[in-house]
C-alpha positions as a Markdown table, in Angstrom:
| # | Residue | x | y | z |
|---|---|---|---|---|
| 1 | Unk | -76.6 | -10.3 | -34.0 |
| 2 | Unk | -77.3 | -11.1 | -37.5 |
| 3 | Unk | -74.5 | -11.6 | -39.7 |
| 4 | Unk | -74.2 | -12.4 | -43.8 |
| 5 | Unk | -72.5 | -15.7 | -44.4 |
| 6 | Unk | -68.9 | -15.1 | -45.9 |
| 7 | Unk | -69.3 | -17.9 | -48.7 |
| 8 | Unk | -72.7 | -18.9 | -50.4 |
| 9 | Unk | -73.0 | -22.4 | -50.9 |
| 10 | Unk | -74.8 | -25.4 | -49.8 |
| 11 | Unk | -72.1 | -26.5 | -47.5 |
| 12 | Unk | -71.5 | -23.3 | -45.5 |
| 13 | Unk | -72.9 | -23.5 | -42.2 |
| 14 | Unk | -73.9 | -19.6 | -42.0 |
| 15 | Unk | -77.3 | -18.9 | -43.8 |
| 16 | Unk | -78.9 | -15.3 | -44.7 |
| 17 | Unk | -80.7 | -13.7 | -41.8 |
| 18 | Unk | -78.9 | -16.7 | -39.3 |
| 19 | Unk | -78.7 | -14.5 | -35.8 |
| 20 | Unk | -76.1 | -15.1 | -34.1 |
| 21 | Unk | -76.6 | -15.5 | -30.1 |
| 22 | Unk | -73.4 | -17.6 | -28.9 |
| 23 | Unk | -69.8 | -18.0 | -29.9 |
| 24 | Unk | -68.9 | -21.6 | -27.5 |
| 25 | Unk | -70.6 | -20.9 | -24.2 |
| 26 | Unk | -70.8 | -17.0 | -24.2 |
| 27 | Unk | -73.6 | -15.3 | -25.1 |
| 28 | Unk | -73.6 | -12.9 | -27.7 |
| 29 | Unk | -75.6 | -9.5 | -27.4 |
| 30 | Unk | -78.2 | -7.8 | -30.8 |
| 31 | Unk | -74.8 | -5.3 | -31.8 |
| 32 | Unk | -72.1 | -8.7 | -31.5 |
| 33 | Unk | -70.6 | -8.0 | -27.9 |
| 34 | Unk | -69.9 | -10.6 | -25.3 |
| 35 | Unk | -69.6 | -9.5 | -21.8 |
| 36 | Unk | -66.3 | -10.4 | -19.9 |
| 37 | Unk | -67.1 | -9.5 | -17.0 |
| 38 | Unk | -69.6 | -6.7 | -15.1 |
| 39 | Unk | -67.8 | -3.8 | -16.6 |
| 40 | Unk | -66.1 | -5.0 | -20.0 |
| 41 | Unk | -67.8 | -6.2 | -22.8 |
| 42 | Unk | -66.0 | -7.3 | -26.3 |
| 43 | Unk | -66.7 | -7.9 | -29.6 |
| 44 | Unk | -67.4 | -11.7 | -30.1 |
| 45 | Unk | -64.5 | -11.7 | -32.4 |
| 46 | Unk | -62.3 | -11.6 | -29.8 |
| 47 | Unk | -63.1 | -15.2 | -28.6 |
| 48 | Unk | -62.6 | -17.0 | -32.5 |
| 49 | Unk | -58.5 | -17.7 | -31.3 |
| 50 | Unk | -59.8 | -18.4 | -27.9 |
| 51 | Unk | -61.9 | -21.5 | -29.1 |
| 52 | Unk | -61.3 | -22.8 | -32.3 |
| 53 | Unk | -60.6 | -26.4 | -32.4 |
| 54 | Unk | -59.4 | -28.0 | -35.7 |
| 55 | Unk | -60.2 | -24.9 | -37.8 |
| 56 | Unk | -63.7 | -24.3 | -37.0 |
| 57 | Unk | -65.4 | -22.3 | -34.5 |
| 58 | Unk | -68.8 | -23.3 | -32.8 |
| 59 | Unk | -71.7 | -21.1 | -33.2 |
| 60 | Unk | -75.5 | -21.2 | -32.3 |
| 61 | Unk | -77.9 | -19.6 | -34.0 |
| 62 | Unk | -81.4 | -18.7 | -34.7 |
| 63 | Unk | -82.8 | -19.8 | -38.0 |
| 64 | Unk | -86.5 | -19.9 | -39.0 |
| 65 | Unk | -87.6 | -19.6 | -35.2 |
| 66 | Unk | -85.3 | -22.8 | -34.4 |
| 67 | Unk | -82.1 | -22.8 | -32.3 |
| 68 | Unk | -79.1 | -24.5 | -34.6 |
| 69 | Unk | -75.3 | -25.1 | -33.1 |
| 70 | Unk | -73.2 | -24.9 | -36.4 |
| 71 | Unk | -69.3 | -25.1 | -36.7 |
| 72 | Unk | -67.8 | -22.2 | -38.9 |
| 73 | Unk | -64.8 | -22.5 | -40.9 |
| 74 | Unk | -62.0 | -20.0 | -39.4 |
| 75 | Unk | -60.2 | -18.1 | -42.0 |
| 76 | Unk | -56.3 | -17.9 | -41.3 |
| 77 | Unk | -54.3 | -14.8 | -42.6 |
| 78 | Unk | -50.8 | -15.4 | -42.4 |
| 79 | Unk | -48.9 | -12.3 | -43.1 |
| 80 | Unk | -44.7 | -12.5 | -43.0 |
């Protein structure tokens, strides 16, 4: 799955044209599902709260032909 990076920067992990192909351990499919199990599959959003540690979720992707794990900053949105 590729994805745009949410902030540009020199610090953001994400890059332009990064693909995306596992959120932790799960692997993540070309449209950005996951499968649960042999009937259900997800979108890989659903596992950010499931794995985020410290405010940052790990990631591998594919950039330039290599394969990179990077650690994404989770956004919180606290509504009252």
């Amino acid at each position: 799955m590729v994805h745009g990076p949410l902030a540009i920067g020199g610090t953001y992990p994400l890059k332009k044209w990064d693909v995306v192909t596992r959120i932790g351990d799960n692997m993540v499919d070309n449209v950005g599902m996951v499968r649960l199990n042999k009937n259900l599959r997800v979108n890989f959003q659903y596992f950010i709260q499931k794995i985020a540690k410290r405010g940052r979720v790990p990631l591998t992707v594919v950039r330039g032909g290599k394969t990179l794990s990077v650690d994404v900053p989770v956004a919180v949105n606290v509504h009252y």
